[in-house]
MOPAC internal coordinates of N, CA, C and O (Angstrom, degrees):
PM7 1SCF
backbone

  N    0.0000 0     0.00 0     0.00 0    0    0    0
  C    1.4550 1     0.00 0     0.00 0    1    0    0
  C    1.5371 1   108.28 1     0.00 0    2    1    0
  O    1.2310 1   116.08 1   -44.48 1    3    2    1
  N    1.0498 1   125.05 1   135.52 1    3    2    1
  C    1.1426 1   147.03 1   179.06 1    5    3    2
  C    1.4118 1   110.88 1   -53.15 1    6    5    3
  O    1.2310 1   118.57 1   -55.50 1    7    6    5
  N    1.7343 1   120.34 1   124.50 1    7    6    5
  C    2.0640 1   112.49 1   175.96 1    9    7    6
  C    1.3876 1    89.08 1   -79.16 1   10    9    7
  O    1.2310 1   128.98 1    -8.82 1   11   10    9
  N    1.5711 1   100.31 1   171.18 1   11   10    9
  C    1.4141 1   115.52 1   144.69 1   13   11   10
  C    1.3938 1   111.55 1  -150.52 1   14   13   11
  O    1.2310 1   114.88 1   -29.22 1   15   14   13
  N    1.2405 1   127.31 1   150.78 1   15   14   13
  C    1.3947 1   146.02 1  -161.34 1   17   15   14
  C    1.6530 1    96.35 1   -89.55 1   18   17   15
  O    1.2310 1   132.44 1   -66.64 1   19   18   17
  N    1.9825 1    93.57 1   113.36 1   19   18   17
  C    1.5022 1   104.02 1   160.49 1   21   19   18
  C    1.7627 1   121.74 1  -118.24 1   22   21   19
  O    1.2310 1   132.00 1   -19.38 1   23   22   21
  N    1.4237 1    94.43 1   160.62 1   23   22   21
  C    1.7634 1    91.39 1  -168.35 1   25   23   22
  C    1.3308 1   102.50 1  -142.40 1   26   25   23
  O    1.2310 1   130.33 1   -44.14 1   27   26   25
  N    0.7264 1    97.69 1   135.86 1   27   26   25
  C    1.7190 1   133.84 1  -167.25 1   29   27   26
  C    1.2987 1   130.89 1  -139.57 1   30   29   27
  O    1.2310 1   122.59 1   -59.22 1   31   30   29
  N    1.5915 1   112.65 1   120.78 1   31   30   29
  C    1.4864 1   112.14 1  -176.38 1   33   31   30
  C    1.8490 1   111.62 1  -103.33 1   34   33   31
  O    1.2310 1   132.11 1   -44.96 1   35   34   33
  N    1.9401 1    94.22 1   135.04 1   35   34   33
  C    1.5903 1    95.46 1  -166.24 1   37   35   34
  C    1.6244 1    72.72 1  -131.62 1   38   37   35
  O    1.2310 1   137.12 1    11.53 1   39   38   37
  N    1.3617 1    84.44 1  -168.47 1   39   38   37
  C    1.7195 1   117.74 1   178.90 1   41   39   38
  C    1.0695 1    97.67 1   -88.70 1   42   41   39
  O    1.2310 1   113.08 1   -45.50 1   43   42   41
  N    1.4818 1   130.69 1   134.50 1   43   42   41
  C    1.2908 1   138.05 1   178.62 1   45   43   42
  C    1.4641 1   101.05 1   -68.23 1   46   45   43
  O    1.2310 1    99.72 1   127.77 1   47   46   45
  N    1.0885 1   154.23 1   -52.23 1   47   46   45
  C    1.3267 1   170.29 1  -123.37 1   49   47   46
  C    1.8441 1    85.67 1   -97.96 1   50   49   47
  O    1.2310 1   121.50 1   133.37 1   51   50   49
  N    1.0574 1   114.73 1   -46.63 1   51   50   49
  C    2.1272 1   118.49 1  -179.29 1   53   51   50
  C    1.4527 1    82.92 1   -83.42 1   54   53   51
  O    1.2310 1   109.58 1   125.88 1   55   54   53
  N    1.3021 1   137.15 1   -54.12 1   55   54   53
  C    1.8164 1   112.92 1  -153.67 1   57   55   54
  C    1.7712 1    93.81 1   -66.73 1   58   57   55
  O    1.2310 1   116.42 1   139.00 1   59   58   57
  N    1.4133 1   124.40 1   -41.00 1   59   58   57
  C    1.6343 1   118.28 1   164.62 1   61   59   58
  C    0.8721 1   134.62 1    -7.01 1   62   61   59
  O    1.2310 1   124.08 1   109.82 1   63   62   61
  N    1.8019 1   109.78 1   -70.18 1   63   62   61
  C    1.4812 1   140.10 1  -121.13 1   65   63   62
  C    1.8203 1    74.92 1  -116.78 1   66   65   63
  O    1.2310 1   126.07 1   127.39 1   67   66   65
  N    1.4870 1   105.93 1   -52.61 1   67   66   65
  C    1.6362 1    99.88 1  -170.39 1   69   67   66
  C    1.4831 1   114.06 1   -67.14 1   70   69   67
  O    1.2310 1   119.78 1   150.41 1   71   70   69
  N    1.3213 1   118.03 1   -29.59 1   71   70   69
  C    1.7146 1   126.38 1   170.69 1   73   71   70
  C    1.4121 1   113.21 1   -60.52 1   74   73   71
  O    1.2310 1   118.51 1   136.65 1   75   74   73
  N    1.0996 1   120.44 1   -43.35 1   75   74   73
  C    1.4027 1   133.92 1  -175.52 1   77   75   74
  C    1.9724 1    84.26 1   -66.55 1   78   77   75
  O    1.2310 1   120.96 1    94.19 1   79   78   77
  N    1.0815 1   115.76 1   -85.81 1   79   78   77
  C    1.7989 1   121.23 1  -144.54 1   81   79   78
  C    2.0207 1    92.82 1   -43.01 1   82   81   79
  O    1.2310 1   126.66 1   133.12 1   83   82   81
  N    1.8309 1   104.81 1   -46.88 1   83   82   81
  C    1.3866 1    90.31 1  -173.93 1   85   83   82
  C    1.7265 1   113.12 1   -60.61 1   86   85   83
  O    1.2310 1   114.39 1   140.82 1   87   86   85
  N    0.9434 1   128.23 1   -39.18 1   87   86   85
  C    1.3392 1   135.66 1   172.00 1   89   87   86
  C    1.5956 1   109.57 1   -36.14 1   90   89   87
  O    1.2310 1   117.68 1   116.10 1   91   90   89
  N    1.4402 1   122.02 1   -63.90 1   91   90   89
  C    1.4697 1   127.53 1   170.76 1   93   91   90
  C    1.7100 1    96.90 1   -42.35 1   94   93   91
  O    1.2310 1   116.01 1   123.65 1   95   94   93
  N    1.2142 1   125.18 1   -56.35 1   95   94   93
  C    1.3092 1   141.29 1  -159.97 1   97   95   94
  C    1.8331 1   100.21 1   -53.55 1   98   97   95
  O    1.2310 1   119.94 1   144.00 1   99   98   97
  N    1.2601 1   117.72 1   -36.00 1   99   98   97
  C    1.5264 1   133.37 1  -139.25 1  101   99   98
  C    1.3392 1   115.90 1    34.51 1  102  101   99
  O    1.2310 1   130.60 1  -117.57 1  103  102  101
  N    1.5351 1    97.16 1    62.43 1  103  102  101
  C    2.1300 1   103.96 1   167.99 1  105  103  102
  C    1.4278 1    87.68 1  -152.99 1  106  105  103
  O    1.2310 1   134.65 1   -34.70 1  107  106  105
  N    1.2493 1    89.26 1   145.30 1  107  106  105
  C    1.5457 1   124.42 1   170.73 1  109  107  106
  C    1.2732 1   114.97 1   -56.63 1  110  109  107
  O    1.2310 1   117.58 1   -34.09 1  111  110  109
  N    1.5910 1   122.21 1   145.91 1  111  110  109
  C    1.6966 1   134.51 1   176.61 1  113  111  110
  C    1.8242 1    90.57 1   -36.32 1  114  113  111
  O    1.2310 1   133.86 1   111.62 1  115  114  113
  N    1.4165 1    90.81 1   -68.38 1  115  114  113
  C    1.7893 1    99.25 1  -166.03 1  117  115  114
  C    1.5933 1   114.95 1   -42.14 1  118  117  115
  O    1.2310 1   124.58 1   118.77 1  119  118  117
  N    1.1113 1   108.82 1   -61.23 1  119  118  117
  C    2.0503 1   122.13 1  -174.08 1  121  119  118
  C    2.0912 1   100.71 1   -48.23 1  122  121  119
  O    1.2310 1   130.56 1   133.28 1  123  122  121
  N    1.4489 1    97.23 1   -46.72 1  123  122  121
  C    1.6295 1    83.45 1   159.58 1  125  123  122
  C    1.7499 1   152.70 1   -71.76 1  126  125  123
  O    1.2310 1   140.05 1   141.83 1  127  126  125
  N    1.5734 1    78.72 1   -38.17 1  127  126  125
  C    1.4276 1   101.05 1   170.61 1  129  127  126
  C    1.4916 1   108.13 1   -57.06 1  130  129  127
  O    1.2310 1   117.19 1   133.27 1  131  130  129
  N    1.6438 1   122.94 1   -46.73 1  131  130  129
  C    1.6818 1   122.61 1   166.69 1  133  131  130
  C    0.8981 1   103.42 1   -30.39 1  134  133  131
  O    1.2310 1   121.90 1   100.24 1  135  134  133
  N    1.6532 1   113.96 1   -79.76 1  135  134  133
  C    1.6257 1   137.55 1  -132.37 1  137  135  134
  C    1.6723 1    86.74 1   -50.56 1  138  137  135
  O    1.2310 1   117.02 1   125.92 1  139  138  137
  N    1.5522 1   123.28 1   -54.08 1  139  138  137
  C    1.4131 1   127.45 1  -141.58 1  141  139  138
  C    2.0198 1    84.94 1   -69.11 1  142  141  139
  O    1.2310 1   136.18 1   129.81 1  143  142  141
  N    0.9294 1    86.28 1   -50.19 1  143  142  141
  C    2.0115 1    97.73 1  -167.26 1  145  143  142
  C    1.5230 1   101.44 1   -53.40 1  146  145  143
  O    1.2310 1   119.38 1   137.60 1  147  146  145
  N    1.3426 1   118.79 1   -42.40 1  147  146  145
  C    1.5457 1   113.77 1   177.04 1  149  147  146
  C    1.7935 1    98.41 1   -63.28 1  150  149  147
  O    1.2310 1   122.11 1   136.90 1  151  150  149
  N    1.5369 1   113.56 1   -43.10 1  151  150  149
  C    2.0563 1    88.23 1  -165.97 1  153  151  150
  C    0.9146 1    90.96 1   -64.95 1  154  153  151
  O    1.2310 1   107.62 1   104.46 1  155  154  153
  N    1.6649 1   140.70 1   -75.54 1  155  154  153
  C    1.1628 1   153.52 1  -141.76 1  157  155  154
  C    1.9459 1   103.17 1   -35.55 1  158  157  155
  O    1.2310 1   127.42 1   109.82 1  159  158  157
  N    1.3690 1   103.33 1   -70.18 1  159  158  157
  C    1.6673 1    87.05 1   161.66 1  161  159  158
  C    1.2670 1   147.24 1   -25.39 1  162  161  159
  O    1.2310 1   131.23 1   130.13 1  163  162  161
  N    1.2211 1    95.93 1   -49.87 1  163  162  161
  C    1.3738 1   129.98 1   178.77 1  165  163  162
  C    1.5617 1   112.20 1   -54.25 1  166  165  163
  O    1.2310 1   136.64 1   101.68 1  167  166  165
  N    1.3209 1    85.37 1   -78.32 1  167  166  165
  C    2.2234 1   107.38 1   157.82 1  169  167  166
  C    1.6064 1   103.41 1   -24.75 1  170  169  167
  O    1.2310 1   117.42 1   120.45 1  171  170  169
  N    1.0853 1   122.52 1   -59.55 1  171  170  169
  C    1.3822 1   138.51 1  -171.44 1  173  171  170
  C    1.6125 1   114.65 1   -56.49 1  174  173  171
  O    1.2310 1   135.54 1   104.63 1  175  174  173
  N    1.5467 1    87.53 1   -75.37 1  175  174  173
  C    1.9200 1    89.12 1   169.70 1  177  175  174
  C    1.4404 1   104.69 1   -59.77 1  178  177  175
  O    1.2310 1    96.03 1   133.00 1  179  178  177
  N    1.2762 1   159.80 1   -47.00 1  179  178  177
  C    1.0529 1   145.87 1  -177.16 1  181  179  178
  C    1.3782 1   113.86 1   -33.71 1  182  181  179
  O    1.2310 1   131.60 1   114.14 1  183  182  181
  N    1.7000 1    95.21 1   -65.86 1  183  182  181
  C    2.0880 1   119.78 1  -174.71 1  185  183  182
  C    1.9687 1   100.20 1   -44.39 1  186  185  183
  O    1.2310 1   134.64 1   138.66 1  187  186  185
  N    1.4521 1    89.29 1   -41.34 1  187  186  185
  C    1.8664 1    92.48 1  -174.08 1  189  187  186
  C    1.3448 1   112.89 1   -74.96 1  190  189  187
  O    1.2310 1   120.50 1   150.14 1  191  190  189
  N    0.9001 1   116.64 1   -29.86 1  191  190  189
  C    1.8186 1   121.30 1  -167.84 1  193  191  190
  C    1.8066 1    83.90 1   -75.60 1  194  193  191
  O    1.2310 1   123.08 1   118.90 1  195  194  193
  N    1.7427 1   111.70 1   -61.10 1  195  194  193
  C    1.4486 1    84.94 1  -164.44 1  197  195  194
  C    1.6895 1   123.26 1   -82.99 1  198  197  195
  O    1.2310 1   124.53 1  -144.52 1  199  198  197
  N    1.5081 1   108.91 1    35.48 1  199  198  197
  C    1.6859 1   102.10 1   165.45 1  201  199  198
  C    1.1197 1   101.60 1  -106.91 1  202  201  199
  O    1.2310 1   108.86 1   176.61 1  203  202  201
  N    1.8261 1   138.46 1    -3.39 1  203  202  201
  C    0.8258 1   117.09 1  -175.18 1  205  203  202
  C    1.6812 1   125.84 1   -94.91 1  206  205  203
  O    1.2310 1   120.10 1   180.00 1  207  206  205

């Protein structure tokens, strides 16, 4: 599947703190930033499936 380049403005002081934790992690800003965007969907269709 094809990347594409996203941009986003944070507090430098969180892009830090978040560079640093993935680093402990050995994964990249990006490989987390996915992971969270894949549950969060997920979270979502779940919440939707069960109002319907």
């Amino acid at each position: 599947m094809a990347k594409i380049e996203l941009r986003l403005k944070i507090e430098e002081s969180v892009r830090d703190e978040f560079k640093a934790a993935c680093a402990l992690n050995r994964k990249t800003m990006s490989e987390i930033i996915e992971e969270y965007m894949k549950g969060y969907v997920e979270q979502t269709n779940q919440q939707r499936q069960k109002k319907e």
